[in-house]
C-alpha positions, 0 to 999 in steps of 0.5 A: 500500500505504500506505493500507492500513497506515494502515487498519489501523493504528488496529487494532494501536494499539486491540490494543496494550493488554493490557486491550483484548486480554483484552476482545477475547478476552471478546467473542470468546464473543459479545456482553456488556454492559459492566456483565460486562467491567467486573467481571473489572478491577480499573478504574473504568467510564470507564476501560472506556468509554475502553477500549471507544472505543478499541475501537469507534473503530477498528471491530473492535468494535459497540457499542449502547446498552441502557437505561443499558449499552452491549452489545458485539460484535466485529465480525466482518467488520472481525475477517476482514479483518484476518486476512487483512491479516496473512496477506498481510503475513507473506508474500512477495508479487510485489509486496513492499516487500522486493523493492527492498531485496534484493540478487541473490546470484548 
């Protein structure tokens, strides 16, 4: 199970920001091109482009070049699986790392 926390910590780190949080919701609509995002922040473009790798870097975001922009789309798959990483997380599980540390109570 540890390599799946170290999976997906890189994701929890990318949506650790308030900034990239607000992007993802932007994406969730569809693609956008950078030149869109960067105008509802107050920040400067390689402050976006730092944001944006980030994002990319940890895969829940595709980025391509247009011309001199660069579009960006969520990553859909990579979005399911991490759904699905919290809904297995939040839950009890036969296999869970809670099991060792619970003591029988009868």
């Amino acid at each position: 199970m540890d390599d799946v926390y170290r999976e997906y910590a890189p994701i929890f780190k990318a949506l650790s920001d308030e900034t990239r949080l607000k992007i993802v919701d932007m994406l969730s609509c569809g693609e956008m091109c950078a030149c869109d995002i960067l105008t509802e922040f107050n920040i400067s473009q390689p402050t976006l482009s730092y944001h944006m790798k980030i994002l990319s870097d940890s895969g829940l975001v595709f980025a391509k070049r247009d011309g001199a922009w660069m579009k960006y789309t969520i990553n859909q798959e990579k979005s399911n699986t991490l759904i699905d990483f919290l809904s297995r997380l939040m839950k009890e599980k036969d296999d869970c790392i809670c099991k060792k540390y619970r003591r029988n109570s009868k």
